[in-house]
Z-matrix of the N, CA and C atoms (Angstrom, degrees):
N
C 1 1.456
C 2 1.536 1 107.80
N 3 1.145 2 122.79 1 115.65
C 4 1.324 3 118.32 2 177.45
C 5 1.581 4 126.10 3 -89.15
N 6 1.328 5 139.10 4 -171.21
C 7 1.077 6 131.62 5 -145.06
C 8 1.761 7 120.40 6 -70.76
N 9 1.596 8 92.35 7 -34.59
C 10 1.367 9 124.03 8 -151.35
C 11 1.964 10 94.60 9 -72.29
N 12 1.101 11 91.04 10 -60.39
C 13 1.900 12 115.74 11 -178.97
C 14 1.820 13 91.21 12 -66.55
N 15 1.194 14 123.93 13 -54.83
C 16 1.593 15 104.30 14 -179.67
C 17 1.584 16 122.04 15 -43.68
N 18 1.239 17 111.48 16 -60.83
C 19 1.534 18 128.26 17 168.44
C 20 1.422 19 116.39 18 -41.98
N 21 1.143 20 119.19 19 -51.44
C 22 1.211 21 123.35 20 -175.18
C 23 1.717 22 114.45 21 -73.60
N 24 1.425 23 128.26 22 -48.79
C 25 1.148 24 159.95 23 135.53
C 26 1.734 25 98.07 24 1.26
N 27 1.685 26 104.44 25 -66.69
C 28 1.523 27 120.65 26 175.74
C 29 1.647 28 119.86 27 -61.90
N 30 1.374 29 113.87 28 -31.63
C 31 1.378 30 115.03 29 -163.42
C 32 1.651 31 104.64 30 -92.00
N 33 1.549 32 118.58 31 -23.96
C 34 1.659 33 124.93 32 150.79
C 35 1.833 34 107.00 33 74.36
N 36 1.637 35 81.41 34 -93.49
C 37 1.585 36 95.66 35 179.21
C 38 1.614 37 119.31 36 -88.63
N 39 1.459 38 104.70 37 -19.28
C 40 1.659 39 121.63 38 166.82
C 41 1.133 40 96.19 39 -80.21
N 42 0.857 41 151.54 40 58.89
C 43 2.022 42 137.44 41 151.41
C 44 1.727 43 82.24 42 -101.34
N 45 1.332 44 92.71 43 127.95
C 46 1.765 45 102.89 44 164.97
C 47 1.249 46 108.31 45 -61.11
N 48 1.223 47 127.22 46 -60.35
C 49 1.721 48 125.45 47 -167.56
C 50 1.742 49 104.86 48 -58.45
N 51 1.429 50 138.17 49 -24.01
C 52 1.192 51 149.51 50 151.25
C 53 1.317 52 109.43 51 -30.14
N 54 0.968 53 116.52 52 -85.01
C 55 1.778 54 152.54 53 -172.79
C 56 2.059 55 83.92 54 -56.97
N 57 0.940 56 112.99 55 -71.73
C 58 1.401 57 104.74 56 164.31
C 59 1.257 58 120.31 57 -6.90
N 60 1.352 59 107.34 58 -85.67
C 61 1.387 60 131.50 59 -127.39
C 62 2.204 61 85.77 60 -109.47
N 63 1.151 62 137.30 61 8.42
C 64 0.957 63 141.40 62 170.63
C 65 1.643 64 121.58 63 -122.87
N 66 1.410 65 108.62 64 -22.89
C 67 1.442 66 115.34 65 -171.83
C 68 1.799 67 92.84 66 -114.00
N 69 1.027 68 122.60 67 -58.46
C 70 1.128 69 126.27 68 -161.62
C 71 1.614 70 113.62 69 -73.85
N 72 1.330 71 110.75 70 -67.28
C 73 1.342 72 120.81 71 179.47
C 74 1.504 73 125.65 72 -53.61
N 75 1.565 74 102.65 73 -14.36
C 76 1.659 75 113.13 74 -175.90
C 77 1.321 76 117.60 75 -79.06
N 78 1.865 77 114.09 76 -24.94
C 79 1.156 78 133.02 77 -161.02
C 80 1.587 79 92.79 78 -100.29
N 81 1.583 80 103.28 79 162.89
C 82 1.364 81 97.12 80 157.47
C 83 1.482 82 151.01 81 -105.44
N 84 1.087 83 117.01 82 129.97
C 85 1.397 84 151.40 83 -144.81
C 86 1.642 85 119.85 84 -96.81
N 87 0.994 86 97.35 85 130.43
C 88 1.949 87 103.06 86 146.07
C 89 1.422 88 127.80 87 -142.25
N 90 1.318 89 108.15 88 166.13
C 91 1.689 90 121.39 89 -135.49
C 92 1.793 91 89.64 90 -80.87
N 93 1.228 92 129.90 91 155.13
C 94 1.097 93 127.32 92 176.34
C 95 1.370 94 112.99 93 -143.13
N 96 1.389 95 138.83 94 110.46
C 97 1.809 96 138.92 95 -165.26
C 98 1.195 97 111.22 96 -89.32
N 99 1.425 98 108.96 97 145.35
C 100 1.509 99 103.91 98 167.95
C 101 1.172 100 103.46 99 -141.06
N 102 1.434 101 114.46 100 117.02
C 103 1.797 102 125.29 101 -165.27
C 104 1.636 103 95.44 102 -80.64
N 105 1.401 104 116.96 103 82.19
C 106 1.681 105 120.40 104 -176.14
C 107 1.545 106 92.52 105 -126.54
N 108 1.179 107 92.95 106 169.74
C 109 1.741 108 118.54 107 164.36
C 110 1.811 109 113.25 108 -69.95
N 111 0.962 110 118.08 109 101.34
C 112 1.907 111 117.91 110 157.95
C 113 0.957 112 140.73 111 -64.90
N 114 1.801 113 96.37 112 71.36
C 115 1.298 114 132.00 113 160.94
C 116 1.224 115 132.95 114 -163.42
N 117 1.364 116 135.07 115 -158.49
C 118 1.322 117 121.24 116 -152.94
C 119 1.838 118 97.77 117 -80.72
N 120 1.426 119 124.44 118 120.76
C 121 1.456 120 124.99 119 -172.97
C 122 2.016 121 108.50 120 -108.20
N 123 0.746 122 113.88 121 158.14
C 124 1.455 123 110.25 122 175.27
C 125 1.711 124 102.04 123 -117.68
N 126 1.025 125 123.43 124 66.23
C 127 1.744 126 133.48 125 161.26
C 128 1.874 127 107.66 126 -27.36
N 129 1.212 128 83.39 127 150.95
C 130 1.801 129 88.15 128 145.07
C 131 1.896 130 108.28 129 -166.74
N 132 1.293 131 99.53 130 161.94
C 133 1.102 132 109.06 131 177.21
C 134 2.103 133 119.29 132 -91.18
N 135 1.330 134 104.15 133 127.95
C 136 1.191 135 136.17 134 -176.58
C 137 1.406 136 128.16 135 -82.60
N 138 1.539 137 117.26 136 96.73
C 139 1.455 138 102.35 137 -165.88
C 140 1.471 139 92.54 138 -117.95
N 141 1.759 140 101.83 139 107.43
C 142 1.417 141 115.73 140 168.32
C 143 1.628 142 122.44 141 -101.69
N 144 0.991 143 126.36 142 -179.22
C 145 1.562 144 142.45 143 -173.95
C 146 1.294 145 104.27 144 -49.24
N 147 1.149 146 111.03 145 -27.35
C 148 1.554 147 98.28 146 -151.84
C 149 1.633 148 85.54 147 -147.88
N 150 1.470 149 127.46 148 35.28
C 151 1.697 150 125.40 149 140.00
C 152 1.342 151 91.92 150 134.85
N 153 1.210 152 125.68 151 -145.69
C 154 1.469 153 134.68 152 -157.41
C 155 1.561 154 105.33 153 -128.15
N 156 1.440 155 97.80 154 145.76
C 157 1.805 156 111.12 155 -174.57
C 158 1.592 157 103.51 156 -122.83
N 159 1.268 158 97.35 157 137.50
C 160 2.112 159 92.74 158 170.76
C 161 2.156 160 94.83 159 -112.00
N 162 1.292 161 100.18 160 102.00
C 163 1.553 162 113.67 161 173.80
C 164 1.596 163 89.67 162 -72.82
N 165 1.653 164 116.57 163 140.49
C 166 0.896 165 144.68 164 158.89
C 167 1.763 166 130.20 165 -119.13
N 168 1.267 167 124.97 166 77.97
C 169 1.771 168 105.71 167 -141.68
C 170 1.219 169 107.23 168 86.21
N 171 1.863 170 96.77 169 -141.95
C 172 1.555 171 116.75 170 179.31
C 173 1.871 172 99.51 171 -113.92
N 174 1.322 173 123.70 172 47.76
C 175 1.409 174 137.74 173 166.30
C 176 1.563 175 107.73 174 -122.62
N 177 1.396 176 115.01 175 121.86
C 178 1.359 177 113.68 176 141.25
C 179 1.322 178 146.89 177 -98.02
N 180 1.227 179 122.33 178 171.69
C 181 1.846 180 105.08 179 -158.30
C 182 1.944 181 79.77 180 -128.97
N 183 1.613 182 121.78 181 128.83
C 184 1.121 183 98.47 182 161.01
C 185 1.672 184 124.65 183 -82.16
N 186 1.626 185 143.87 184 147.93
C 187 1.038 186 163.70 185 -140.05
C 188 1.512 187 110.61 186 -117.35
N 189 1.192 188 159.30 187 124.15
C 190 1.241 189 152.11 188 113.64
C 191 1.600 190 123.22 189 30.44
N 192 1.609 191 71.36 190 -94.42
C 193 1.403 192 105.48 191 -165.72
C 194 1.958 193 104.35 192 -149.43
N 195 1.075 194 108.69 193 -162.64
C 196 2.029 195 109.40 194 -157.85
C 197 1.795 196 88.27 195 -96.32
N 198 1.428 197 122.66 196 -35.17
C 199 1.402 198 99.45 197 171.53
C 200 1.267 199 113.44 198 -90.26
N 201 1.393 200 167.75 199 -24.34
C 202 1.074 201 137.85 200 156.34
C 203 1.540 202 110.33 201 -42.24
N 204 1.207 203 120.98 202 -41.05
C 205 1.435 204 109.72 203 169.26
C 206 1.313 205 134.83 204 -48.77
N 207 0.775 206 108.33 205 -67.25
C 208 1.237 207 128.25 206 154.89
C 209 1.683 208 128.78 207 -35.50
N 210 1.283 209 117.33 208 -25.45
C 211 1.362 210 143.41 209 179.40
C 212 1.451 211 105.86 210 -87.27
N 213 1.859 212 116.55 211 -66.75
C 214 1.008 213 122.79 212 151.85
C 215 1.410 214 121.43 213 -25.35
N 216 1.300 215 136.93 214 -86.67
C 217 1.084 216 146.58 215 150.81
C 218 1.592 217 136.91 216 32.08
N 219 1.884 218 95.84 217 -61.83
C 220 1.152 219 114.81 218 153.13
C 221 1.599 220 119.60 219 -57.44
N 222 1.188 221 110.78 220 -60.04
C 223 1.580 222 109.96 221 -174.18
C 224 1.317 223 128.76 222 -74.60
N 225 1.497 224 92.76 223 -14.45
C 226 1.574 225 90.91 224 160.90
C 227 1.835 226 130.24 225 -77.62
N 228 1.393 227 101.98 226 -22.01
C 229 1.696 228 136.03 227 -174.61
C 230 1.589 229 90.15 228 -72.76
N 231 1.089 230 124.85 229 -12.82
C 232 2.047 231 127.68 230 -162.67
C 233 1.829 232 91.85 231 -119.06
N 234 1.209 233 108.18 232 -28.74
C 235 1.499 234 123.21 233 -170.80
C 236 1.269 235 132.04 234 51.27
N 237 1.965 236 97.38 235 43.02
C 238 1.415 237 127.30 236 140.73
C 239 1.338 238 132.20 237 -19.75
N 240 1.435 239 129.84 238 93.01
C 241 2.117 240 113.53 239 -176.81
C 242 1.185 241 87.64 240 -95.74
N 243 1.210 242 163.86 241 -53.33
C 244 1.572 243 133.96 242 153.76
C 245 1.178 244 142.18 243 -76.58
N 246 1.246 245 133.25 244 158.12
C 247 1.675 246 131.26 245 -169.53
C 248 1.951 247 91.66 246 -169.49
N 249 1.504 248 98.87 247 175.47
C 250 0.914 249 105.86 248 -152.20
C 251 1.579 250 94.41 249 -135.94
N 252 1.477 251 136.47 250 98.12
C 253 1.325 252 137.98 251 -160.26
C 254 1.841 253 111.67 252 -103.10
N 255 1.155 254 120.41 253 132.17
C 256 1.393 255 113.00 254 -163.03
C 257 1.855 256 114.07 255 -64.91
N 258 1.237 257 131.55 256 143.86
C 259 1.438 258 105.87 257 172.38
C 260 1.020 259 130.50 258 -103.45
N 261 1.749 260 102.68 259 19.40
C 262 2.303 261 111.63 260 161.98
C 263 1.681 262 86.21 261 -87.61
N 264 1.207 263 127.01 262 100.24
C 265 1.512 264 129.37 263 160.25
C 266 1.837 265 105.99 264 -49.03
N 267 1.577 266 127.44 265 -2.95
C 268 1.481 267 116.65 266 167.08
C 269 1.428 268 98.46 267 -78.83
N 270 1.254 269 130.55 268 -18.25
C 271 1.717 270 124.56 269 -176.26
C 272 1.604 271 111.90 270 -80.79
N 273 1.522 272 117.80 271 -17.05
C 274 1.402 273 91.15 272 -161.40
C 275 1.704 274 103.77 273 -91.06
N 276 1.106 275 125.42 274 -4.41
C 277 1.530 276 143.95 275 -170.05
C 278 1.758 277 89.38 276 -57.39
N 279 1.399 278 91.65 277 -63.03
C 280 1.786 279 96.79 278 -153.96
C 281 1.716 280 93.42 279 -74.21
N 282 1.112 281 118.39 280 -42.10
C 283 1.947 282 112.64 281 -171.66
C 284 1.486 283 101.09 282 -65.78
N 285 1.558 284 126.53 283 -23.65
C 286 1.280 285 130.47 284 -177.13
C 287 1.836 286 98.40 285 -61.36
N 288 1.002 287 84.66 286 -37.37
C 289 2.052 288 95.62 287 -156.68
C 290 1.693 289 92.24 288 -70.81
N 291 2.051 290 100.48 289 -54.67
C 292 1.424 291 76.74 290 173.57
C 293 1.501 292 134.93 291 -73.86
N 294 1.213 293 121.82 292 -37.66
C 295 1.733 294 119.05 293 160.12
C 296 1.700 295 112.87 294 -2.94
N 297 1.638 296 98.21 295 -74.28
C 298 1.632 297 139.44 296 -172.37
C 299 1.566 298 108.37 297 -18.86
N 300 2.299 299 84.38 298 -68.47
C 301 1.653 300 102.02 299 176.55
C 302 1.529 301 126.11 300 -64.99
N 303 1.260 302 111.93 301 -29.71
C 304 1.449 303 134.61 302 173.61
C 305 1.291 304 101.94 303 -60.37
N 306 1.407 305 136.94 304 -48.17
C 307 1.471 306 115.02 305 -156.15
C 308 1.804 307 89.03 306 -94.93
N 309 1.527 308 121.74 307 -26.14
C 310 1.590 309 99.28 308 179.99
C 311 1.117 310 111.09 309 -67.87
N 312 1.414 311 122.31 310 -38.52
C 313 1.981 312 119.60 311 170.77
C 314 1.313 313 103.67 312 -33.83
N 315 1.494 314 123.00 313 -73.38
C 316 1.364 315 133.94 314 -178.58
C 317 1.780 316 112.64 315 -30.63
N 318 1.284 317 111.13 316 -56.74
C 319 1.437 318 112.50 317 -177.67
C 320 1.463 319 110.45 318 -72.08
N 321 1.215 320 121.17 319 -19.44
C 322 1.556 321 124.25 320 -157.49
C 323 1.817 322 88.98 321 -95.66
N 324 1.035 323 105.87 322 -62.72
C 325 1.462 324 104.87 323 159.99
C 326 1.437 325 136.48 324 -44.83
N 327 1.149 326 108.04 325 -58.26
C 328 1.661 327 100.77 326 155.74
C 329 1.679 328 114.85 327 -70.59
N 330 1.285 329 143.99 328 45.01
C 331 0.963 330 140.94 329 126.89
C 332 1.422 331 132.81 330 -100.46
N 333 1.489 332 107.43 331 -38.72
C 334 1.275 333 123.83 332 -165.00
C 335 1.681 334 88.78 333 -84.54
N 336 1.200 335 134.30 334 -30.18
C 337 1.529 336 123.10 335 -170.02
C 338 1.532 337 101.89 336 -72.68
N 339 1.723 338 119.74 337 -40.46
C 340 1.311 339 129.68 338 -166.68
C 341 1.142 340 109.29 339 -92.06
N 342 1.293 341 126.24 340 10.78
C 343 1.331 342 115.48 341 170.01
C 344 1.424 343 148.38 342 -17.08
N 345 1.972 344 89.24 343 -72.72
C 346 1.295 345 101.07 344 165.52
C 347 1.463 346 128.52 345 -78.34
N 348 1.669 347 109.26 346 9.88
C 349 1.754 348 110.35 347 176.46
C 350 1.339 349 114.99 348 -100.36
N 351 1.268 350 94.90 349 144.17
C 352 2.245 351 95.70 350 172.61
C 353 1.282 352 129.67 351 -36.01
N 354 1.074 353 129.14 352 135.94
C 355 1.780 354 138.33 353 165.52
C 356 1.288 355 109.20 354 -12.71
N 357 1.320 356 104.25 355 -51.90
C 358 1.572 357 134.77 356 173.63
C 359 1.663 358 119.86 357 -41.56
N 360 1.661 359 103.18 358 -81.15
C 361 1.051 360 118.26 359 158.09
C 362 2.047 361 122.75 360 -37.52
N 363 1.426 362 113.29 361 -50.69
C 364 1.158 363 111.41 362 168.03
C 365 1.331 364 122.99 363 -68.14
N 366 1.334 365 130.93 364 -20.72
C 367 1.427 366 121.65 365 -169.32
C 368 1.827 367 93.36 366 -86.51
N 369 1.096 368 120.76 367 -41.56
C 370 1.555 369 124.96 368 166.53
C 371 1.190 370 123.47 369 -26.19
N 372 1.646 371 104.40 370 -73.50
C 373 1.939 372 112.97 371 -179.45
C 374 1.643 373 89.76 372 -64.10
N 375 1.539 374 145.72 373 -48.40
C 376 0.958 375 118.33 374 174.13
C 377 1.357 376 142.40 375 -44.73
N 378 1.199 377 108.61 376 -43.56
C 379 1.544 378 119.80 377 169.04
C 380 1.258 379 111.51 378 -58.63
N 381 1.390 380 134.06 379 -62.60
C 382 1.283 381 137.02 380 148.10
C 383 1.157 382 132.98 381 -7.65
N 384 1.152 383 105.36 382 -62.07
C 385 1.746 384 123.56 383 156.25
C 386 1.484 385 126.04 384 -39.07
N 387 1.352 386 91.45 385 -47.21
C 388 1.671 387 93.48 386 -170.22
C 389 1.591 388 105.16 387 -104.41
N 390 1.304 389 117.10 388 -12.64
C 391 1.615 390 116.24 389 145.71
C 392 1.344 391 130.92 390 -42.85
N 393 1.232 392 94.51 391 -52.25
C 394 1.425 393 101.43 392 173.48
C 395 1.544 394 132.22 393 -71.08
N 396 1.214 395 107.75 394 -42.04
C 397 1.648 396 133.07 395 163.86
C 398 2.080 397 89.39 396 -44.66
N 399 1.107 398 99.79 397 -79.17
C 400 1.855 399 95.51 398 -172.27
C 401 1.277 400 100.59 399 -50.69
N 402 1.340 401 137.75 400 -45.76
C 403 1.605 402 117.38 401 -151.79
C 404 1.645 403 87.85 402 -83.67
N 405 1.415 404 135.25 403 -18.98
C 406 1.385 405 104.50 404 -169.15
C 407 1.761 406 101.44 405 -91.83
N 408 1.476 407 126.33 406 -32.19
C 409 1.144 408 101.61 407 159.12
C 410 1.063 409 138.92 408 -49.82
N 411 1.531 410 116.10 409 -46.82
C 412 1.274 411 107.15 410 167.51
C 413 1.833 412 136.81 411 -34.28
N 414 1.788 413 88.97 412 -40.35
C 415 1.323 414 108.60 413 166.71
C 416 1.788 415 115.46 414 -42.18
N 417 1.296 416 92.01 415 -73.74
C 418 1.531 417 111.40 416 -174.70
C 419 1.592 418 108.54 417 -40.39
N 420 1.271 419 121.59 418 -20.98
C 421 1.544 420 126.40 419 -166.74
C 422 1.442 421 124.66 420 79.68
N 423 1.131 422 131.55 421 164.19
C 424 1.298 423 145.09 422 160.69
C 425 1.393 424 120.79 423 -109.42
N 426 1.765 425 128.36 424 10.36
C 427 1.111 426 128.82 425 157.69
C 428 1.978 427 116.47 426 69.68
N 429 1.597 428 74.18 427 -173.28
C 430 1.938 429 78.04 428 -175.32
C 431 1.667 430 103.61 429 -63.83
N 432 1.525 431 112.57 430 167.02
C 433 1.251 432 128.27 431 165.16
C 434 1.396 433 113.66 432 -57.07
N 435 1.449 434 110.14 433 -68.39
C 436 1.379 435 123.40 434 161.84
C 437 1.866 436 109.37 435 -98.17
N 438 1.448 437 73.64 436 156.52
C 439 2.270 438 93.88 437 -173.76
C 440 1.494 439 88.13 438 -66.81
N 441 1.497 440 128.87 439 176.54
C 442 1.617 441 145.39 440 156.79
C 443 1.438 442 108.48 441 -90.39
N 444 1.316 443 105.85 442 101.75
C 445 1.918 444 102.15 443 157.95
C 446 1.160 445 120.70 444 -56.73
N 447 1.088 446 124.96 445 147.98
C 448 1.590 447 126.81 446 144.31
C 449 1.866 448 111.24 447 -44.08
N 450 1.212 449 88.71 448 122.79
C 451 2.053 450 75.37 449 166.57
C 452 1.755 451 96.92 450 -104.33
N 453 1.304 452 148.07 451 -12.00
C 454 1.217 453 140.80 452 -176.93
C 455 1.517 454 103.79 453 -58.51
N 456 1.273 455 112.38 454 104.70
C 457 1.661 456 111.87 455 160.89
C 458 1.001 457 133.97 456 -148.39
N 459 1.233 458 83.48 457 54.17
C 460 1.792 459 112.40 458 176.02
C 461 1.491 460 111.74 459 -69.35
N 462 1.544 461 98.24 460 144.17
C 463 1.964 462 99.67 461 177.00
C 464 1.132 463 98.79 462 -137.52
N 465 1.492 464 105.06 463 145.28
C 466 1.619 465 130.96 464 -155.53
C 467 0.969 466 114.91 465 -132.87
């Protein structure tokens, strides 16, 4: 079993694309882009005059509010250009938090497993890591633009 599948193997219920593809994707959703580079990005969040920015590079994305940011955030750090954001804005607070904990497991784990391997060796299974994390979301989809209403509204 090599490094990549050990780590991952360990993180179980922390695999982001998991937590993805069970919390997020079940609910309903619309598709959200982020014209970034696909790969590992170092984001940050932007608190301007007039609400919150997720800088990616030299691109900003405008924000809501601090948890879509924050939500965002994650998938941009994996360097996700689609994702799939919930549209009860009370859900993205708590999936933000879990994302959050999920990716420090991930790092804390990919350190402590690689310990004894080179700088080298670790930046590798990392990259790897987070290759995979994007290509399987990607997999999973990012869905419609807009969610499907009910149009039945009939009263009886």
């Amino acid at each position: 079993m090599n490094n990549t599948s050990k780590i991952r193997e360990s993180l179980a219920k922390l695999w982001i694309p998991s937590i993805y593809a069970e919390k997020v994707r079940t609910l309903r959703t619309r598709s959200y882009s982020l014209d970034i580079i696909e790969k590992e990005n170092r984001p940050e969040i932007l608190y301007t005059l007039l609400g919150f920015e997720l800088k990616v590079g030299n691109k900003r994305f405008a924000c809501p509010d601090l948890a879509t940011a924050r939500y965002l955030l994650i998938f941009a750090r994996l360097g996700c250009r689609e994702v799939a954001v919930p549209y009860d804005i009370t859900m993205i607070s708590s999936i933000a938090d879990q994302f959050e904990t999920a990716w420090q497991r991930f790092l804390l784990t990919n350190e402590v497993d690689m310990l004894k391997a080179s700088a080298t060796s670790r930046r590798a299974v990392r990259s790897a890591l987070v290759r995979a994390m994007r290509e399987e979301i990607g997999s999973i989809g990012a869905g419609a633009v807009m969610p499907d209403f009910k149009q039945s509204t009939k009263q009886r």
